[in-house]
C-alpha positions as CSV (number, residue, x, y, z in Angstrom):
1,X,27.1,-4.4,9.7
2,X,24.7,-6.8,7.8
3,X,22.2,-5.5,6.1
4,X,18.6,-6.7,7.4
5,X,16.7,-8.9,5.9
6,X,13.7,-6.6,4.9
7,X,10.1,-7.4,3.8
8,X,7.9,-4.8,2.4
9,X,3.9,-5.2,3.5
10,X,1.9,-2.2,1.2
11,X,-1.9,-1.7,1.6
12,X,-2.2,-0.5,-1.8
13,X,-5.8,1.4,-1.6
14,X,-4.0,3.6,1.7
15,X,-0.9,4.2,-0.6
16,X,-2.5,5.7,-3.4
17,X,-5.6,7.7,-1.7
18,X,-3.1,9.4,1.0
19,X,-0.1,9.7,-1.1
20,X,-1.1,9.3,-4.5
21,X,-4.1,10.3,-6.3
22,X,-4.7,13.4,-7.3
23,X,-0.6,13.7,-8.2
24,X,1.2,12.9,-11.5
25,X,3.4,10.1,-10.0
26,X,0.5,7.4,-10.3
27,X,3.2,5.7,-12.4
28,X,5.0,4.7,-9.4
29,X,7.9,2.0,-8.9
30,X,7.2,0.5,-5.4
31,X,11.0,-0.6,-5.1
32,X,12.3,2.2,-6.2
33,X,10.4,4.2,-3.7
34,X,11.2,2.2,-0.5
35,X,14.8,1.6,-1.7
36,X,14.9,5.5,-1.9
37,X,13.9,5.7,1.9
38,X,15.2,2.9,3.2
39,X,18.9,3.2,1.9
40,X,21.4,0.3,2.5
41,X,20.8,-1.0,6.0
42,X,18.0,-2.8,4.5
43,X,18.5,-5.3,2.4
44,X,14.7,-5.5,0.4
45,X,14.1,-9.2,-0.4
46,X,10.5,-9.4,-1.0
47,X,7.3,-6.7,-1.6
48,X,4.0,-8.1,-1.0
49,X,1.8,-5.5,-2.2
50,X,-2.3,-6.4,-1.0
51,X,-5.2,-4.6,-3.1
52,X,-8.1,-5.1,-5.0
53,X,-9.4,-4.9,-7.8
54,X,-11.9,-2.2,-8.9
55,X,-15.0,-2.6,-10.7
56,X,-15.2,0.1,-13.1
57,X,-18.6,1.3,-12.2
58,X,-18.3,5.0,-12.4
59,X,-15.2,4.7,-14.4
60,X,-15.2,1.7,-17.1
61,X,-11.7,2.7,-17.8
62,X,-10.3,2.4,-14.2
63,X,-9.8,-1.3,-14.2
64,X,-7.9,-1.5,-17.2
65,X,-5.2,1.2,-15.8
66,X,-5.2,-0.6,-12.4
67,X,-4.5,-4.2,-14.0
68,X,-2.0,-2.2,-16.8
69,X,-0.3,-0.7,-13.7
70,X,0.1,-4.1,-11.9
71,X,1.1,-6.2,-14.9
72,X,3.8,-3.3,-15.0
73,X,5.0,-3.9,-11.3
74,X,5.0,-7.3,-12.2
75,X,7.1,-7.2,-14.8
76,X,9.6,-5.1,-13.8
77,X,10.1,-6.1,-9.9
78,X,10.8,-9.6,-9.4
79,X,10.5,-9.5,-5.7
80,X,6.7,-8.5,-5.7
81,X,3.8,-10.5,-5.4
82,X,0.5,-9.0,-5.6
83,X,-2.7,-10.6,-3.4
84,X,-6.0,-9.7,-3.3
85,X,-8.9,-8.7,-1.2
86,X,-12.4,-7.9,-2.5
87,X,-14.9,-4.6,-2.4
88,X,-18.5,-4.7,-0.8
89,X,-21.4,-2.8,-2.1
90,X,-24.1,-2.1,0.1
91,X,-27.1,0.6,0.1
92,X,-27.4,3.1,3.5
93,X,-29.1,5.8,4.1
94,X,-26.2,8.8,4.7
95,X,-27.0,12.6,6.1
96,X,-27.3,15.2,3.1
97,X,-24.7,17.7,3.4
98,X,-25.7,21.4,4.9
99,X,-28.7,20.2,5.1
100,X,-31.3,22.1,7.7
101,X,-33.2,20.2,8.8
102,X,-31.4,17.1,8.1
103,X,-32.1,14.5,5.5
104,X,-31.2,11.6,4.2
105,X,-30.4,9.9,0.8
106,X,-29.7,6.4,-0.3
107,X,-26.7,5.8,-1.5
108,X,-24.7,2.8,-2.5
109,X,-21.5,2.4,-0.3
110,X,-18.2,0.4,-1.5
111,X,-15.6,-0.9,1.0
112,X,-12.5,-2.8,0.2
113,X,-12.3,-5.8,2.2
114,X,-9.6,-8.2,2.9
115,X,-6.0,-6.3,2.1
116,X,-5.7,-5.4,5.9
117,X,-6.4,-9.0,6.9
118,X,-4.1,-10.2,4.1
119,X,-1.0,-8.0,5.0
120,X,-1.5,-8.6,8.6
121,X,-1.8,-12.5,8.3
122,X,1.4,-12.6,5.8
123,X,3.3,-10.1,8.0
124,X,2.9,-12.5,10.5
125,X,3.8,-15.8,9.1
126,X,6.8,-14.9,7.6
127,X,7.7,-13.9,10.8
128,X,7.0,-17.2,12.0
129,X,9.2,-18.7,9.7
130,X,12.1,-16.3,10.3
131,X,12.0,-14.7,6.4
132,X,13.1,-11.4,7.2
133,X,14.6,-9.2,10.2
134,X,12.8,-6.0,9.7
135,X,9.4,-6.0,8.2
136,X,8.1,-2.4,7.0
137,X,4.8,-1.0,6.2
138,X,3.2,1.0,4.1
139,X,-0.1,2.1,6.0
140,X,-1.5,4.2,7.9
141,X,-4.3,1.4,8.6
142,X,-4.2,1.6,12.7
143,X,-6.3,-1.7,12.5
144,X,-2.7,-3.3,12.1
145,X,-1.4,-2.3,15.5
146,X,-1.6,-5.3,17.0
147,X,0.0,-7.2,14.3
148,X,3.1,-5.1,14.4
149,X,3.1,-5.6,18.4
150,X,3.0,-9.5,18.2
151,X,5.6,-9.2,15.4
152,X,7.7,-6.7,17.7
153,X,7.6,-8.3,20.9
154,X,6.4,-11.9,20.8
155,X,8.5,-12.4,17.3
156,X,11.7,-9.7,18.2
157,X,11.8,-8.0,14.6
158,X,12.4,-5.0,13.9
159,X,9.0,-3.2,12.2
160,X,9.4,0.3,10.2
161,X,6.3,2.4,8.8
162,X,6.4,4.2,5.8
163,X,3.9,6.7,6.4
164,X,1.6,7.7,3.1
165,X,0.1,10.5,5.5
166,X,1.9,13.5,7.4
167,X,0.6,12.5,10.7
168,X,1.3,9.0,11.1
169,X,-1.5,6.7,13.2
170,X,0.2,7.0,17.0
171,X,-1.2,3.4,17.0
172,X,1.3,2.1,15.1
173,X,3.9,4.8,15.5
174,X,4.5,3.1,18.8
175,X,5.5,-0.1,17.7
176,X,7.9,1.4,15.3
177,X,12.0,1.2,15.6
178,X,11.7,3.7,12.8
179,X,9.5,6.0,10.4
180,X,10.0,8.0,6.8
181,X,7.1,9.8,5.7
182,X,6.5,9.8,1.4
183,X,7.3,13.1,0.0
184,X,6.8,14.4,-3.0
185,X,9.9,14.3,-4.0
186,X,10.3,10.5,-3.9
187,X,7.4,9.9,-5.5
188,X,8.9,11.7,-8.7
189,X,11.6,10.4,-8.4
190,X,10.5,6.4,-8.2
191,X,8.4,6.5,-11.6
192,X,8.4,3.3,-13.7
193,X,9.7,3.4,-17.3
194,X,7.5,4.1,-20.0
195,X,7.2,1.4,-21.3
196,X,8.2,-1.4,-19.5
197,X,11.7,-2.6,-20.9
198,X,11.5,-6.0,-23.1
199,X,7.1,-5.4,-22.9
200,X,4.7,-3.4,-24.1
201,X,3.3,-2.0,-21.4
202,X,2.8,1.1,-20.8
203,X,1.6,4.4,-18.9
204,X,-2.0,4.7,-18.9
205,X,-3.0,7.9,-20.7
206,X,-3.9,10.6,-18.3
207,X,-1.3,9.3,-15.7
């Protein structure tokens, strides 16, 4: 049987708080990772991986790993592209924990806008135009649900979540033909190279 035509839709900012932070696989080769899970019944022609970029307020160092880190996926997996959404700042007034009676505090919130809009919108038109046979996702966004319906049912391809969470959203579980859940183990074994062959990028210190 022919492989199938398979595009890869990653919501970057779910990938690496559920899966990700906190490990030492930050260093992580996206292709290497889904071609790990996927196996050879997919055939992985393009990885559109959505983000944006941070601002360095508590960290001033964090947006110089993040760029390092995408100039290295760059470089060394021609079939990702990289688009970007955009973070919000806003003050509110949040609950004080264990507090009795409660109170309040103002605090500045930061949201990261745009990347489920993106991957949704681009899942969708290549679907449109017939660019792949099985799209998979790397999410656990259940705002994407009825995306992967259209794209399942109106569209007739096949959709497949990689799941950067142990229990997987039920919302888009049910529009999946299949799941794999990122384990540890994958993750250290899908590491870039350090450095980047023919650059000179490399791992961020720390990472």
């Amino acid at each position: 049987m022919q492989p199938a035509r398979t595009f890869v839709y990653i919501d970057g900012f779910n990938l690496y708080y559920r899966a990700v932070k906190g490990t030492p696989y930050k260093w992580l080769d996206l292709k290497a990772m889904v071609c790990h899970l996927l196996g050879s019944q997919n055939d992985v022609k393009a990885i559109k991986y959505f983000t944006a970029l941070v601002s360095g307020r508590l960290d001033p160092h964090q947006p110089i790993r993040q760029k390092t880190y995408i100039r290295a996926l760059k470089a060394h997996i021609p079939e990702l592209s990289v688009y970007y959404g955009h973070f919000l700042s806003h003050e509110v007034d949040a609950p004080i924990a264990a507090s009795d009676p409660i109170r309040f505090a103002r605090i500045i919130k930061t949201e990261e806008k745009g990347s489920d809009v993106n991957l949704a919108v681009h899942m969708l038109n290549d679907a449109w135009l017939d660019r792949y046979d099985c799209a998979v996702v790397i999410s656990n966004d259940s705002d994407l649900a009825e995306a992967l319906q259209i794209v399942k049912n109106q569209l007739k391809k096949k959709i497949g979540i990689i799941s950067p969470v142990n229990n997987p959203s039920q919302e888009l579980l049910k529009h999946a033909a299949f799941i794999k859940k990122i384990r540890k183990g994958v993750l250290a074994a899908s590491q870039l190279p350090n450095p980047i062959p023919c650059t000179i990028i490399h791992k961020p210190s720390g990472w």
